[in-house]
C-alpha positions as CSV (number, residue, x, y, z in Angstrom):
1,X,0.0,0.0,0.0
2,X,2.5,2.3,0.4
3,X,4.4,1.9,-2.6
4,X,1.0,2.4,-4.7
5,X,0.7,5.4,-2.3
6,X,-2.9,4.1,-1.0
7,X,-2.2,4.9,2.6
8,X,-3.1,8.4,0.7
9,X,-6.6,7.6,-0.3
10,X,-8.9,7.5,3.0
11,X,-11.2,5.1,1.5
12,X,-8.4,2.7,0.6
13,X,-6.9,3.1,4.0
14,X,-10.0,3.0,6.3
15,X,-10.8,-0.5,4.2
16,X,-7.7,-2.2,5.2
17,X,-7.6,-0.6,8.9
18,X,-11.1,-2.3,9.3
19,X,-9.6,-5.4,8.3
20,X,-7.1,-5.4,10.4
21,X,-9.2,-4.4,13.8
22,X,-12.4,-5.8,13.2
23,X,-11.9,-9.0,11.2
24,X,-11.9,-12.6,12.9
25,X,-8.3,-12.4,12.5
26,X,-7.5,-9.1,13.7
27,X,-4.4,-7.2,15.0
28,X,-4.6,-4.3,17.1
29,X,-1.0,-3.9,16.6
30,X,-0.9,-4.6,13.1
31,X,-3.8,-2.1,12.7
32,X,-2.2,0.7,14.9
33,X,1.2,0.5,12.5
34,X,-1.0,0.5,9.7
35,X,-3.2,3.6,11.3
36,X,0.0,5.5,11.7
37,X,1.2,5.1,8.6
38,X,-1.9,7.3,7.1
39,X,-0.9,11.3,6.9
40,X,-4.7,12.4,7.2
41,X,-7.4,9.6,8.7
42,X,-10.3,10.3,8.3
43,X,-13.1,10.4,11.3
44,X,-13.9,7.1,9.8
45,X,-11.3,5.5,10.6
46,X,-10.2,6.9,14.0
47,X,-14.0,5.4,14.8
48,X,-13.1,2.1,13.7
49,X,-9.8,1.7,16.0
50,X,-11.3,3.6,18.7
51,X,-14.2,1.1,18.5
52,X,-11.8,-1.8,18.6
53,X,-9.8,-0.7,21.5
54,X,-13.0,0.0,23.3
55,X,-13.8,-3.4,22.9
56,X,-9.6,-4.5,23.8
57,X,-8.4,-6.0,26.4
58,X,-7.2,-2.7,27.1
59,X,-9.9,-0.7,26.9
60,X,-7.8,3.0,27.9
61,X,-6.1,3.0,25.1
62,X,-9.1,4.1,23.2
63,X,-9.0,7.2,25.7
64,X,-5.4,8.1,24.2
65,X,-6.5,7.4,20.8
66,X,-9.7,9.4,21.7
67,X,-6.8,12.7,22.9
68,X,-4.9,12.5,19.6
69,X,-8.2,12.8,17.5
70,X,-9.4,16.0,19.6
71,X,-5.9,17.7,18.8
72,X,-5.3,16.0,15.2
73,X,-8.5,15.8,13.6
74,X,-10.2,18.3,12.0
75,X,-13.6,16.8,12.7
76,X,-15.3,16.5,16.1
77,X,-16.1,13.6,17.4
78,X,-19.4,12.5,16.1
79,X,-22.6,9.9,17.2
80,X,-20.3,6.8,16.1
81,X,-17.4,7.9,18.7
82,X,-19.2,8.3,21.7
83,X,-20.5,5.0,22.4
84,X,-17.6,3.5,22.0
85,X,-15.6,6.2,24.1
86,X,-18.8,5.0,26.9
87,X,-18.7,1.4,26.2
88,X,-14.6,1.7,27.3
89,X,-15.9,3.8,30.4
90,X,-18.6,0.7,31.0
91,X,-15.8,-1.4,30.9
92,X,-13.1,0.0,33.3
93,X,-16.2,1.1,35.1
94,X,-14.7,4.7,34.8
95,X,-17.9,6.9,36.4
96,X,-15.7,10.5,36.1
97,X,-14.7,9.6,32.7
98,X,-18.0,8.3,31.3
99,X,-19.5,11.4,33.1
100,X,-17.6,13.8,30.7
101,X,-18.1,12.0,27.4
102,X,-21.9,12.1,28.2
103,X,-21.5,16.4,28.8
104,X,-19.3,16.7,25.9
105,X,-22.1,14.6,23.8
106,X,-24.7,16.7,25.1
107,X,-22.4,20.1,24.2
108,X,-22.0,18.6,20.6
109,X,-25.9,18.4,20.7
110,X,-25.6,14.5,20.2
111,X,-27.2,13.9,23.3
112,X,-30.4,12.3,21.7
113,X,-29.0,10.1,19.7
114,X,-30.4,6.6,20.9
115,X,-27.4,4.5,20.3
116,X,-25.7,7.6,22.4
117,X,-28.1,7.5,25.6
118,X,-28.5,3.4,25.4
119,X,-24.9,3.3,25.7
120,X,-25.0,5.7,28.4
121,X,-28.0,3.9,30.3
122,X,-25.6,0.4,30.0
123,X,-22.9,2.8,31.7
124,X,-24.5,4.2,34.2
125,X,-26.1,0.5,34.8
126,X,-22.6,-0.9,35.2
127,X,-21.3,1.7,37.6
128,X,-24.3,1.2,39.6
129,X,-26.0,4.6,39.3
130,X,-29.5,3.5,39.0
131,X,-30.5,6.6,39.3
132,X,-29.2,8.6,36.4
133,X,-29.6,5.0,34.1
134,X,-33.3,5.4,34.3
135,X,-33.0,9.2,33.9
136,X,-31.6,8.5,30.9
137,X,-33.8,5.8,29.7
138,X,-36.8,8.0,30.5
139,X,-35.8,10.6,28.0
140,X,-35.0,8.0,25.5
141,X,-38.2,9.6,22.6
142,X,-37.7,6.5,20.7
143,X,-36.7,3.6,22.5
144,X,-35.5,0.2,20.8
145,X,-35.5,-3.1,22.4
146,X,-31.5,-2.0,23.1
147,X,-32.7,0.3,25.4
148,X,-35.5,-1.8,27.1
149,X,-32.6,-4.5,27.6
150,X,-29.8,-2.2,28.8
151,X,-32.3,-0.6,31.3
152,X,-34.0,-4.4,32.8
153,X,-30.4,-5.8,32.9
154,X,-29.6,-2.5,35.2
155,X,-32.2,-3.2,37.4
156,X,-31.0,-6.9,37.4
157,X,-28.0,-6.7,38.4
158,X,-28.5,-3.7,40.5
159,X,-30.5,-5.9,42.9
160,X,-34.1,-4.4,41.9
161,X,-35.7,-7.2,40.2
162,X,-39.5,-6.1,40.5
163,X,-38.6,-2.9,38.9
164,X,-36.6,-4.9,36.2
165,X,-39.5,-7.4,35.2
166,X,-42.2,-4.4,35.8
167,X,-40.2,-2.8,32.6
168,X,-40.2,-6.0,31.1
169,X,-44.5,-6.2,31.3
170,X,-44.1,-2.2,30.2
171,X,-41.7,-3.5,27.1
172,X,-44.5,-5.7,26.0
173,X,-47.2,-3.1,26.3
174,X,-45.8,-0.7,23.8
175,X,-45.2,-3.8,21.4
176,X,-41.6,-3.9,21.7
177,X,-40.6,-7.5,20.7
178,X,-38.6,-8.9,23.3
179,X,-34.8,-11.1,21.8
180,X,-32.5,-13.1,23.2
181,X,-30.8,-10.6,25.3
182,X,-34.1,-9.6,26.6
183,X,-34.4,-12.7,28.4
184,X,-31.3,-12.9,29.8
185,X,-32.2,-10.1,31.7
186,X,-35.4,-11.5,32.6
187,X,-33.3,-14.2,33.8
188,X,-31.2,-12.4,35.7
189,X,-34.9,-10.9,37.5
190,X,-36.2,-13.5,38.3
191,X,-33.4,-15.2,40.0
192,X,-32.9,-12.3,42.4
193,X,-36.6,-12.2,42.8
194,X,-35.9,-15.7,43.9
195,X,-33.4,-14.3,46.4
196,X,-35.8,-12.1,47.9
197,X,-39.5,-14.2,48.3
198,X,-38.5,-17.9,47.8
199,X,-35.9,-18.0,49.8
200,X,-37.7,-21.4,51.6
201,X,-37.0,-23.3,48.4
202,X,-34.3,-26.1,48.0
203,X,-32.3,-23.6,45.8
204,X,-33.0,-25.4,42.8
205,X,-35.1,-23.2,41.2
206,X,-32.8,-20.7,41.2
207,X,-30.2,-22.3,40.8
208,X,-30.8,-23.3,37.8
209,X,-32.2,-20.0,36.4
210,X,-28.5,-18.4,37.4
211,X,-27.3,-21.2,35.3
212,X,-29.2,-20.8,32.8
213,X,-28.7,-17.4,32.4
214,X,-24.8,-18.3,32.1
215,X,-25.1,-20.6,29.7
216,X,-27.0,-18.4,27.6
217,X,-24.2,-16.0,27.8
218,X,-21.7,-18.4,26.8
219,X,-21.1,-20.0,22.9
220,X,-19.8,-22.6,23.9
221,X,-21.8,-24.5,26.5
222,X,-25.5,-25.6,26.5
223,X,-28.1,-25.9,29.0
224,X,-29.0,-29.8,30.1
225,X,-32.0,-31.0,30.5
226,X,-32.0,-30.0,34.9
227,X,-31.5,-26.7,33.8
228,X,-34.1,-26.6,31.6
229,X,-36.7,-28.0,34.7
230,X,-35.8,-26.2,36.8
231,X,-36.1,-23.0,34.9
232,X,-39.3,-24.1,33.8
233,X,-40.3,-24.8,36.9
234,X,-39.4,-21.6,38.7
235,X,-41.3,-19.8,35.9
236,X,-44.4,-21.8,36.7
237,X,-44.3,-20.6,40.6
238,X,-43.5,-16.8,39.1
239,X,-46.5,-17.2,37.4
240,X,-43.6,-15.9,34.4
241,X,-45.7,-17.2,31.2
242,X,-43.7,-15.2,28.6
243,X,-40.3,-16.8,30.3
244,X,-41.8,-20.3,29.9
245,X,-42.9,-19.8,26.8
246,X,-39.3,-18.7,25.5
247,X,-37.8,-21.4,27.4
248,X,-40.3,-23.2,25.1
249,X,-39.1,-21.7,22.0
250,X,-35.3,-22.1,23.1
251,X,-35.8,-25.8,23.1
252,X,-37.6,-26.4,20.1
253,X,-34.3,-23.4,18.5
254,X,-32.0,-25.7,19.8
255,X,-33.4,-28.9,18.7
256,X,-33.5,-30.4,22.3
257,X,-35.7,-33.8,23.0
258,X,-38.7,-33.7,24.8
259,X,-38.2,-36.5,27.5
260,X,-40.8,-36.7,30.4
261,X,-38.9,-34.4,32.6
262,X,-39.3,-31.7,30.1
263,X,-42.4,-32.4,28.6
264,X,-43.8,-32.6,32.4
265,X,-42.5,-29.7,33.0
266,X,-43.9,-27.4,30.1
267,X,-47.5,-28.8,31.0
268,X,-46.9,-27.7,34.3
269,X,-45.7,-24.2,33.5
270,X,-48.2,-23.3,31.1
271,X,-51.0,-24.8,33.5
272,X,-49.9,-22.9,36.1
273,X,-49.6,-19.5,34.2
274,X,-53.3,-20.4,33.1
275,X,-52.9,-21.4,29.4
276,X,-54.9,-24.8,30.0
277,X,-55.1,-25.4,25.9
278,X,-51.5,-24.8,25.3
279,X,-51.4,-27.3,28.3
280,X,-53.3,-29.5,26.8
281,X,-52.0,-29.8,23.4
282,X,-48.7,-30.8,25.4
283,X,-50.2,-33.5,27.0
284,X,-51.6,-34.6,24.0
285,X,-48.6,-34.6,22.1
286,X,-46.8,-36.5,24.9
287,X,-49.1,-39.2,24.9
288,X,-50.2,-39.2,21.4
289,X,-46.0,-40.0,20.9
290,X,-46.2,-43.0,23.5
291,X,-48.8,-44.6,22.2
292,X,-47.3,-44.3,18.8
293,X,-44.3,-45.8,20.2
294,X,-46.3,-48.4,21.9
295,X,-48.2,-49.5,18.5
296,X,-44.8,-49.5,17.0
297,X,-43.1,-52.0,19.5
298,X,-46.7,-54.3,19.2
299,X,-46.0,-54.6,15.6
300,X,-42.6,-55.5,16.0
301,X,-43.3,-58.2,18.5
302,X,-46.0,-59.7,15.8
303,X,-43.3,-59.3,13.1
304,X,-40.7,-61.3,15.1
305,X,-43.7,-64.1,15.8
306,X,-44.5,-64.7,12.8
């Protein structure tokens, strides 16, 4: 690239530094050489290695990178920079620092901008502040299912569970469609909610929501099939139908085998939670299966007599 003089041509050069931070096989190093190589970035591409630092190992060297661009670059900083100068202030859990990103985004009249103040609500939320997360959230005009999410998972982990699955019925009143992520939090809710009223239980229950909620987390282990009970199981005394339901959905996703355990257990929830039909149809289903198996096994026994 140098030789051909590309490192000259921003679009050129933002290409290859995006290939070299963001790609499966990235370099941070290898981008940064490449980065400092290029006589005028662009705000483009300051964003991109900014955004890859934030998401580093070292997440303060997006703060430097985030100096030289204030003195070098002739462009402020614009709705792209900020959350990734906040999500590196989420992750070192940096309150002061966070704090002035979030004035200088308001000075630059960016404080609006939703992927802005849902990046600010998941700061706030990781730092603790409660307080000024929900502020935040409040004054969201438009809010996506990100910033439903980042604001029950606050409340979560913040140890105010009621107030994280109230949101969550509020989510589904203004027709917000809930994802994965959603859930997780729910998760997270109802296992401290656990904590607080069902603390007489044998633990399993939440237990295995707290596991759950792990494994859903991580790519590379699944929940087994005690998991799965249990968090059925703790939905059904939470009276949680849309949990159960996606605990539902997650097994037919994940192409996991209804044994008795499981299939028990989804009766039970959805009994509970007062959907007798969708209760009934998995009854049904169970023993419309066994007697199919049954008929099966019959003929086979004839087969072999005769």
């Amino acid at each position: 690239m140098l030789r051909l003089g590309l490192f000259f041509d921003p679009f050129s050069a933002s290409k290859l530094i995006t290939a070299s931070a963001l790609s499966p096989f990235s370099s941070l190093d290898y981008a940064r050489q490449v980065f400092d190589q290029i006589p005028q970035p662009n705000l483009y591409t300051w964003n991109i290695l900014i955004r890859a630092y934030a998401s580093s190992s070292d997440p303060t060297q997006s703060f430097v990178l985030f100096l030289q661009l204030l003195h070098q670059c002739e462009l402020f900083p614009d709705k792209f920079t900020f959350p990734f100068m906040i999500k590196a202030a989420s992750e070192l859990k940096a309150f002061l620092v966070g704090r002035v990103f979030h004035g200088m985004a308001i000075k630059a009249s960016l404080g609006s901008d939703i992927f802005i103040q849902n990046s600010l609500v998941h700061f706030y939320g990781s730092c603790g502040d409660l307080d000024l997360a929900y502020g935040v959230f409040v004054k969201t005009p438009q809010k996506d299912v990100v910033s439903w999410n980042s604001m029950i998972k606050a409340f979560a982990q913040g140890g105010l569970p009621e107030e994280s699955l109230e949101l969550f019925r509020g989510m589904e009143k203004e027709n917000v469609k809930p994802n994965d992520v959603t859930m997780v939090g729910v998760l997270s809710a109802c296992t401290k909610k656990l904590d607080l009223e069902f603390g007489r239980w044998s633990g399993k229950p939440k237990e295995a929501l707290v596991a759950f909620r792990e494994l859903q987390l991580s790519k590379d282990a699944k929940p087994d099939e005690v998991t799965l009970v249990c968090a059925l199981s703790a939905s059904a005394q939470l009276g949680a139908m849309d949990l159960g339901r996606w605990i539902d959905v997650y097994i037919k996703k994940h192409g996991i085998k209804l044994n008795c355990h499981l299939t028990t257990s989804l009766i039970d929830m959805y009994a509970k939670c007062g959907d007798l039909e969708k209760a009934l149809e998995r009854f049904l289903k169970m023993v419309g299966s066994r007697l199919t198996r049954a008929l099966r096994a019959v003929h086979g026994v004839q087969k072999t007599s005769n």
